[in-house]
MMTF fields as JSON, N, C-alpha, C and O atoms, coordinates in Angstrom:
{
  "mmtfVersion": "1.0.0",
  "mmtfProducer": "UNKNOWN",
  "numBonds": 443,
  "numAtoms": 444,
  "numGroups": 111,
  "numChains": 1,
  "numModels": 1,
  "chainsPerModel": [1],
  "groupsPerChain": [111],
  "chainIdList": ["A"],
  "bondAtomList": [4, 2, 8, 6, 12, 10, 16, 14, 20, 18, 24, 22, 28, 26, 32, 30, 36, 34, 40, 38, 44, 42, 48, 46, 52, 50, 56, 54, 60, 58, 64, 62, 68, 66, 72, 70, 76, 74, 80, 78, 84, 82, 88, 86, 92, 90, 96, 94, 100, 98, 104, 102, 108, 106, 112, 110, 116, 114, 120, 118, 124, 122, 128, 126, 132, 130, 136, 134, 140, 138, 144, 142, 148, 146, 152, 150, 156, 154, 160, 158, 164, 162, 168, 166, 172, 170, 176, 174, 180, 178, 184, 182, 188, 186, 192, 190, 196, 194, 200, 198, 204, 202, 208, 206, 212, 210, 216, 214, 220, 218, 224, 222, 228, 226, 232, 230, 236, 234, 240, 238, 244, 242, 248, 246, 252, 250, 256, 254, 260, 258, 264, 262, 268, 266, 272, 270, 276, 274, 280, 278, 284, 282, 288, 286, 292, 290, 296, 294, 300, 298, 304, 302, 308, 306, 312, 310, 316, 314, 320, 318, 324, 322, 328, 326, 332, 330, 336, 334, 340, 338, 344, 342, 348, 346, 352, 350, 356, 354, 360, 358, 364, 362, 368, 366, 372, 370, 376, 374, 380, 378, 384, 382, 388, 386, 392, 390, 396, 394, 400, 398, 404, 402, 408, 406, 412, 410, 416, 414, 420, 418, 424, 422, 428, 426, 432, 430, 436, 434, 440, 438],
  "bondOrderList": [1, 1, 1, 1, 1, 1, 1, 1, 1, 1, 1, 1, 1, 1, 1, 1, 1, 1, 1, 1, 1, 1, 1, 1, 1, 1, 1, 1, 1, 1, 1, 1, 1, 1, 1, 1, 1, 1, 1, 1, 1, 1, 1, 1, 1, 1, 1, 1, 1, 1, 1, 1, 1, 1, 1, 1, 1, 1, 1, 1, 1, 1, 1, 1, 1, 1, 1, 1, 1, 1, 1, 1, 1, 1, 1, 1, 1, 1, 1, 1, 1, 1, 1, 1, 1, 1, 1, 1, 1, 1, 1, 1, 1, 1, 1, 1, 1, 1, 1, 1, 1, 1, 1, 1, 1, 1, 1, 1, 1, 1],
  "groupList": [{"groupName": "UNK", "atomNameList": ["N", "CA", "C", "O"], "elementList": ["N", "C", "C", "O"], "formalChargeList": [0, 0, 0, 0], "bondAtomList": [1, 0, 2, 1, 3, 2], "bondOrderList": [1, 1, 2], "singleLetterCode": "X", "chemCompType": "L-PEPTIDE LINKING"}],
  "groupTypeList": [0, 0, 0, 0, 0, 0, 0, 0, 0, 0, 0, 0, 0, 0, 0, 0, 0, 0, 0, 0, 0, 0, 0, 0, 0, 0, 0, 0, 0, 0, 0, 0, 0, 0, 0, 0, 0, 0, 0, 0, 0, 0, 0, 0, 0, 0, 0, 0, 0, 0, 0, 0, 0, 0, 0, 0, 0, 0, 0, 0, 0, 0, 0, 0, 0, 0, 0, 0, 0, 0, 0, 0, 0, 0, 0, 0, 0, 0, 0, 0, 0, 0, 0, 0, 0, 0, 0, 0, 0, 0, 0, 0, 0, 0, 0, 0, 0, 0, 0, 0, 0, 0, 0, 0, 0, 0, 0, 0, 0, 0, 0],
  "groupIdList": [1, 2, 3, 4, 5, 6, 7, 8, 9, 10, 11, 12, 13, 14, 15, 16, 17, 18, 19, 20, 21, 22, 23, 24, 25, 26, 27, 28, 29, 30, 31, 32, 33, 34, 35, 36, 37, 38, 39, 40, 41, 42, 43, 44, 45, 46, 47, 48, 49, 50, 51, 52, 53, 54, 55, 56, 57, 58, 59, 60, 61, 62, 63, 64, 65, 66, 67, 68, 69, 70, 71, 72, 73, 74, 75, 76, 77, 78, 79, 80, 81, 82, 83, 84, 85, 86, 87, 88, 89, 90, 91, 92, 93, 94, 95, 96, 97, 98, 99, 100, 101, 102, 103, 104, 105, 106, 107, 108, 109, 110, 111],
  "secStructList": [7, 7, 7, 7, 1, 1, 7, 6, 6, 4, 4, 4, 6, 6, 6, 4, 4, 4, 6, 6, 6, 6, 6, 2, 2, 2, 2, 2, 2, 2, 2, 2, 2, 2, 2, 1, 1, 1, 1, 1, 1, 7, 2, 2, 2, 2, 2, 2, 6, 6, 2, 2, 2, 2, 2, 2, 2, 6, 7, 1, 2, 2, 2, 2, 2, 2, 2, 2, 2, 2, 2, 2, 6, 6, 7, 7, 2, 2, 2, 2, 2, 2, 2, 2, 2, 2, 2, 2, 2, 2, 2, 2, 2, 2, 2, 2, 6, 6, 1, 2, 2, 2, 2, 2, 2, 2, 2, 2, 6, 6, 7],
  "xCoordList": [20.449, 19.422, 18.117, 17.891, 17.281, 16.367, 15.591, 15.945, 14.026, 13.004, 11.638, 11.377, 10.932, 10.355, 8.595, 8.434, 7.875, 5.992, 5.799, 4.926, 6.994, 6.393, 7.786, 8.866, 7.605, 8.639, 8.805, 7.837, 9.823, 9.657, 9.343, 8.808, 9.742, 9.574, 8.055, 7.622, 7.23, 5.736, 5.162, 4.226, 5.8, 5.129, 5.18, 4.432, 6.246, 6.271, 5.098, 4.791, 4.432, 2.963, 1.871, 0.794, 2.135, 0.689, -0.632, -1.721, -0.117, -0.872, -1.368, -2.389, -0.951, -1.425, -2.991, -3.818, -3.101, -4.263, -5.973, -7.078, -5.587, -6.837, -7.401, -8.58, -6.346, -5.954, -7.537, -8.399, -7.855, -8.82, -10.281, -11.201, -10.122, -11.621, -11.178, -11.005, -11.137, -10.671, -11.373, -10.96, -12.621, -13.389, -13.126, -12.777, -13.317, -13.04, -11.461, -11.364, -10.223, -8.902, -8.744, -8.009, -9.903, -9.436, -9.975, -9.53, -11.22, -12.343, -10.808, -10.258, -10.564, -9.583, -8.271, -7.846, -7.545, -6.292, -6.353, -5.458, -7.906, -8.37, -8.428, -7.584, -9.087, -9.201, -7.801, -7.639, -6.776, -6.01, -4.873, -4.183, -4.844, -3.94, -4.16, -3.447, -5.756, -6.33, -6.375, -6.481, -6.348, -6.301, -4.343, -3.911, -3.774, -2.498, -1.85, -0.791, -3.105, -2.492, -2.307, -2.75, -1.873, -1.442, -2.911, -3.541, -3.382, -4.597, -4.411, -3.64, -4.794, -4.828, -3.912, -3.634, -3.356, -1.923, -1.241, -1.79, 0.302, 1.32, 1.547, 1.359, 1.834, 2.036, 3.18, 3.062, 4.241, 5.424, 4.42, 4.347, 3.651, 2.843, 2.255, 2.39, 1.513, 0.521, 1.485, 0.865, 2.968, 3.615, 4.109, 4.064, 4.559, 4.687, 3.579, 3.53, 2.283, 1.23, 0.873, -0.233, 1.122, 1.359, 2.325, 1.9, 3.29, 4.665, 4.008, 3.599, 3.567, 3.097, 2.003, 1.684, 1.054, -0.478, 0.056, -0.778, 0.894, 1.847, 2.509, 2.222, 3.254, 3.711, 2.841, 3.233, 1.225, 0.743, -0.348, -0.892, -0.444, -1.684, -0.439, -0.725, 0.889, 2.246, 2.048, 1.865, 2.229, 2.341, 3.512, 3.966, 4.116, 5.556, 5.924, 6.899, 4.853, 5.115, 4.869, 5.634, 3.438, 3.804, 4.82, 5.204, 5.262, 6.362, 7.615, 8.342, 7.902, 9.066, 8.921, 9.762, 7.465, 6.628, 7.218, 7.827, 6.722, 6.366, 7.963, 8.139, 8.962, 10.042, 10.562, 10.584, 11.033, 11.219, 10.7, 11.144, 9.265, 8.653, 9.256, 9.728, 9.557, 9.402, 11.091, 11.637, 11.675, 13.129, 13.411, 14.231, 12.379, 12.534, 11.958, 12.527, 10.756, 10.251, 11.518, 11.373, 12.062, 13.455, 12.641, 12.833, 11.774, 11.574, 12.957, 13.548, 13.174, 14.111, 14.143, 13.064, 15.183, 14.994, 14.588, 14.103, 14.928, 14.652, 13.027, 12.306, 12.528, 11.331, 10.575, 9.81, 10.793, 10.516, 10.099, 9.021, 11.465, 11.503, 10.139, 9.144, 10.465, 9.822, 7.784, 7.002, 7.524, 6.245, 5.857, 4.69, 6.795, 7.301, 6.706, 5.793, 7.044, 6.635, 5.347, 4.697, 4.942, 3.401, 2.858, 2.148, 2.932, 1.818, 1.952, 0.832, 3.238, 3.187, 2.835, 2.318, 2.816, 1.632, 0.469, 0.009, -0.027, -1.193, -1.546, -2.49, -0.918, -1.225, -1.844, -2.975, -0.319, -0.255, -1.365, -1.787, -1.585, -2.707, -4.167, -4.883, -4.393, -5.714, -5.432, -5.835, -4.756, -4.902, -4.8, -5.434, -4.158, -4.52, -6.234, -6.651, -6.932, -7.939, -8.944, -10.01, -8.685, -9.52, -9.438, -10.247, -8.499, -8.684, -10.127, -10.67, -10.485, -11.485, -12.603, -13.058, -12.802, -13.666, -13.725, -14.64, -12.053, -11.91, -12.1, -12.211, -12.145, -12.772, -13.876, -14.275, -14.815, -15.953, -16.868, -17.919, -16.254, -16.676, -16.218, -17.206, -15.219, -14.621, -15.524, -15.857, -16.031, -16.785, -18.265, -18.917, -18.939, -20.155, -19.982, -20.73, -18.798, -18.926, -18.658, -18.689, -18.327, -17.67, -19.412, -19.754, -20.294, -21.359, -20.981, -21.868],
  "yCoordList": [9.139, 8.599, 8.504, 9.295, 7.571, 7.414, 7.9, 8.319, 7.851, 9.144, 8.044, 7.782, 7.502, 6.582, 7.755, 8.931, 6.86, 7.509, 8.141, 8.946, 7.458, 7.647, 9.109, 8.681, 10.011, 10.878, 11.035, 11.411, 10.764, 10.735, 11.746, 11.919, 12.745, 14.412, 14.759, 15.803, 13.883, 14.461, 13.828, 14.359, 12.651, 12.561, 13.839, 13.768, 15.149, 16.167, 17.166, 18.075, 16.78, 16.813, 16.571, 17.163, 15.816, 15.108, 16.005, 15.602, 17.055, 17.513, 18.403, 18.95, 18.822, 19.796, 19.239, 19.942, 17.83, 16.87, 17.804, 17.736, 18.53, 19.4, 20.557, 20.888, 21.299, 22.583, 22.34, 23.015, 21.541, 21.637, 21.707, 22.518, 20.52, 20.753, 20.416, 19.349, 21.559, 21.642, 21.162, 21.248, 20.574, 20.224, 18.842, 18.434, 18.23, 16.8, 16.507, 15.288, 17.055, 17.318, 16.931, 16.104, 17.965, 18.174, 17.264, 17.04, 16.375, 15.294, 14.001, 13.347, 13.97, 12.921, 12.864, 11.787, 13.971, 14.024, 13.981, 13.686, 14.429, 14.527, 12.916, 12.362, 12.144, 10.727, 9.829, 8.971, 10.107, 9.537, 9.812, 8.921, 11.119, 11.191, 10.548, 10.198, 10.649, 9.529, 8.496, 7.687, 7.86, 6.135, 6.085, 5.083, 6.945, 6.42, 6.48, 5.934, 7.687, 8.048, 6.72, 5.715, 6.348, 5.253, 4.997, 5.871, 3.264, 3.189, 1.696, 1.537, 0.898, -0.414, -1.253, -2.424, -0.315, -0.719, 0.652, 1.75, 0.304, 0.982, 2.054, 1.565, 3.119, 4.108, 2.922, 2.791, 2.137, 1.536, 0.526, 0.404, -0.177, -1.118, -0.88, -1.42, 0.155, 0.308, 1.145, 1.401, 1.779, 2.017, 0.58, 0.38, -0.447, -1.789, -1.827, -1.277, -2.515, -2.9, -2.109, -2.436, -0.713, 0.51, -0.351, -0.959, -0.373, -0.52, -1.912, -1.495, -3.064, -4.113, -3.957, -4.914, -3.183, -2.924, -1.922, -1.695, -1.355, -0.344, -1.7, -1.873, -2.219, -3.489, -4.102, -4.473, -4.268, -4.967, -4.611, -5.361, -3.357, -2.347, -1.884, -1.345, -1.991, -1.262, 0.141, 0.544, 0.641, 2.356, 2.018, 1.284, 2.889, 3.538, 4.512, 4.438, 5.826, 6.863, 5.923, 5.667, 5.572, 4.645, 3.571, 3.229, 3.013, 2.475, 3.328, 3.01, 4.268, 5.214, 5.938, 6.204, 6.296, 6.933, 6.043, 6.4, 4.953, 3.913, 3.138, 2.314, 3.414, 3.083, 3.892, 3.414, 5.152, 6.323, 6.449, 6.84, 5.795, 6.269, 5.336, 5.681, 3.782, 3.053, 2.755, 1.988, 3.38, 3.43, 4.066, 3.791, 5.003, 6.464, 5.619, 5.66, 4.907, 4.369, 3.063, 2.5, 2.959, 1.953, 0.288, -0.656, 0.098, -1.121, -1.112, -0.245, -2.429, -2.885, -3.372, -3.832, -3.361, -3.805, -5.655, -6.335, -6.232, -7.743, -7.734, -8.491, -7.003, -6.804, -6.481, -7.295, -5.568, -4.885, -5.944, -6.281, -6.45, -7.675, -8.369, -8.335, -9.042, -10.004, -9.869, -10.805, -8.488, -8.103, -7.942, -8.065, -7.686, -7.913, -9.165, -9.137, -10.186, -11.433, -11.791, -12.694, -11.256, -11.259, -10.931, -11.767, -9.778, -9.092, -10.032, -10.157, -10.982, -11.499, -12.564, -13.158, -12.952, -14.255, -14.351, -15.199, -13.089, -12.87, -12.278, -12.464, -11.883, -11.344, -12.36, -12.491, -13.392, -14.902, -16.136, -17.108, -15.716, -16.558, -16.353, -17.206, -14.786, -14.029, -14.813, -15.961, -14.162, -15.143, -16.301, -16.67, -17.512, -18.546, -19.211, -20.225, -18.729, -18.626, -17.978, -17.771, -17.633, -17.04, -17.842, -17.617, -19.063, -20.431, -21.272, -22.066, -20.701, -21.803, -21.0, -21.737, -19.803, -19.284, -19.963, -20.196, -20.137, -20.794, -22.351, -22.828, -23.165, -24.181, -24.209, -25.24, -23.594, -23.544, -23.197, -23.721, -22.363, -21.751, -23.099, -23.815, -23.698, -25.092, -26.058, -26.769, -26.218, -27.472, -27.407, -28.4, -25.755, -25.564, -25.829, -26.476, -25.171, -25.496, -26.687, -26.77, -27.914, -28.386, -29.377, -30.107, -29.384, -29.644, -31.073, -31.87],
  "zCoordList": [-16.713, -15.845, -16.635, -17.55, -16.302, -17.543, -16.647, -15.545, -17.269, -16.598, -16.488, -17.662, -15.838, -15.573, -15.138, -14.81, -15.332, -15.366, -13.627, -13.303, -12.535, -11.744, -10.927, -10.519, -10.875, -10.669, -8.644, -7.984, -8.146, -6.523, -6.04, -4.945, -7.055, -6.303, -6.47, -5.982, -7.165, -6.927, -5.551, -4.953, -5.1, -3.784, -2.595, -1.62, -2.792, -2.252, -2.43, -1.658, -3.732, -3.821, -3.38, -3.458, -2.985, -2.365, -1.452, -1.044, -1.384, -0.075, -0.983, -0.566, -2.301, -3.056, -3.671, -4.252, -3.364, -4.253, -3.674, -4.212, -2.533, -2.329, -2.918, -2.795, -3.701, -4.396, -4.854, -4.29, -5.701, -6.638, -5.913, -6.025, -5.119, -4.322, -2.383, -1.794, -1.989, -0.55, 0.61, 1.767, 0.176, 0.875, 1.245, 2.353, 0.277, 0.224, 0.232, 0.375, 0.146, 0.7, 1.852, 2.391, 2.346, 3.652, 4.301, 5.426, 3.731, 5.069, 4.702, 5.588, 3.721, 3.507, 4.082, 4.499, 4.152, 5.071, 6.594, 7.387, 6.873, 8.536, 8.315, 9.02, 7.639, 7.885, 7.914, 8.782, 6.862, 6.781, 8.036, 8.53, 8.397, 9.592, 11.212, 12.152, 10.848, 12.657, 12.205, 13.127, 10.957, 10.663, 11.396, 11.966, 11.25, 11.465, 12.781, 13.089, 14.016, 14.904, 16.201, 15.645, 17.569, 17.638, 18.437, 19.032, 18.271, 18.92, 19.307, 20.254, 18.932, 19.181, 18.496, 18.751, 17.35, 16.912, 17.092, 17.169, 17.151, 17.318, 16.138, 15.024, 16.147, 14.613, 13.71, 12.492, 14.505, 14.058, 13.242, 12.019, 14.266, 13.382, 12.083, 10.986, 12.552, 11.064, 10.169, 9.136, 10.116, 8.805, 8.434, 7.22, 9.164, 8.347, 7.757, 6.656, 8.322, 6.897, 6.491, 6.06, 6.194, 5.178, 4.294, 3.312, 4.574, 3.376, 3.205, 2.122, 3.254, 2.557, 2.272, 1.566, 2.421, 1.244, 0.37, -0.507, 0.257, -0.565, -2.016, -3.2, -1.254, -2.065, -3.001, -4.108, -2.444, -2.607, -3.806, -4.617, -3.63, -4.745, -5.566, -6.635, -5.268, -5.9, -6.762, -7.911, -5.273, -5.303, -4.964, -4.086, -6.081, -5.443, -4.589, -3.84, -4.708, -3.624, -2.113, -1.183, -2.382, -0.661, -0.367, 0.751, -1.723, -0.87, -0.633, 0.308, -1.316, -0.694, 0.471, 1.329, 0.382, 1.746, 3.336, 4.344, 2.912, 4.243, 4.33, 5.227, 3.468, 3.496, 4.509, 5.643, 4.306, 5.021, 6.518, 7.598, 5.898, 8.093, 8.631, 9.714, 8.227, 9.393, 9.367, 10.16, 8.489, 8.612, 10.15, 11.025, 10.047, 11.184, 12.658, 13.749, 12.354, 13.039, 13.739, 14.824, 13.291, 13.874, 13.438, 14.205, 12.185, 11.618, 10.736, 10.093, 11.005, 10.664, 9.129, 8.755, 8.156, 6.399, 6.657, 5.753, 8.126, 7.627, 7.979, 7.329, 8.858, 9.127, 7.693, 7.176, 7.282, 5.829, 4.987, 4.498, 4.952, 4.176, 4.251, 3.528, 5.442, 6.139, 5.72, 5.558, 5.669, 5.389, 3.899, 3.528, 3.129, 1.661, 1.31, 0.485, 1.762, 1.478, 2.094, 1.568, 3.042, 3.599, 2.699, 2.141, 2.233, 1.097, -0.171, -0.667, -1.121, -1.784, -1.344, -2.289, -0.783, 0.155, -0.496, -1.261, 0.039, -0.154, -1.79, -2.558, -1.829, -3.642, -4.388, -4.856, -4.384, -5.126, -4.678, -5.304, -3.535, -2.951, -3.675, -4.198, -3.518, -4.451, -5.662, -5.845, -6.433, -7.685, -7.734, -8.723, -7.002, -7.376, -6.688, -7.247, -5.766, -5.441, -5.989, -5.41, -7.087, -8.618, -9.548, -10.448, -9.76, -10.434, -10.363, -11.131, -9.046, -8.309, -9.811, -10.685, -9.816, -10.71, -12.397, -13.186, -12.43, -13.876, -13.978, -15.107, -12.902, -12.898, -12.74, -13.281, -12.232, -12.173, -13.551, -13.919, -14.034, -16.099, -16.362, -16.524, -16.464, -17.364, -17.177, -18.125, -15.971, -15.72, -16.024, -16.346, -15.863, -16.739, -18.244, -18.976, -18.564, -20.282, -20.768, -21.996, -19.991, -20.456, -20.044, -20.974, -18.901, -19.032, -17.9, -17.595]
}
């Protein structure tokens, strides 16, 4: 088995990221657990666009993370899917809407 930069068993870590300074640990896990609790979207909802802004910044712990919840959550793999390609939508869209920038340098330099 080859051994890759990103190891799955440190996402069992994660909660340790306060060890060092507990203060700021802790304002951050209090934030991140009421961003997720259910409000005007569904908890089901917001682990989908979890697992596609996961896709999308490509974290692997969140996508194994947000794989797992919304497995649990009863989202479905075509759903998954389906948001998979939302986020590359949008990825591919950002960059080609950053062209507009390289035409814009081309057409100053070019005068």
């Amino acid at each position: 088995m080859s051994k890759t930069y990103y190891d799955p068993a440190d996402l069992r870590k994660f909660g340790k990221i306060s060890d060092w300074n507990e203060e700021l640990g802790t304002k951050f896990f209090d934030y991140y657990n009421s961003v997720f609790k259910e409000g005007a979207l569904s908890e089901r909802e917001k682990s989908l666009i979890a697992l596609a802004v996961a896709h999308t910044i490509q974290c692997p712990y969140c996508i194994d993370a947000y794989t797992g919840d919304g497995l649990q959550r009863g989202i479905t793999k075509e759903e998954m899917m389906e948001a998979l390609h939302v986020s590359g939508a949008i990825r591919g869209g950002a960059s080609l809407v950053h062209g507009v920038q390289m035409m814009n340098k081309v057409n100053k330099l070019e005068g």
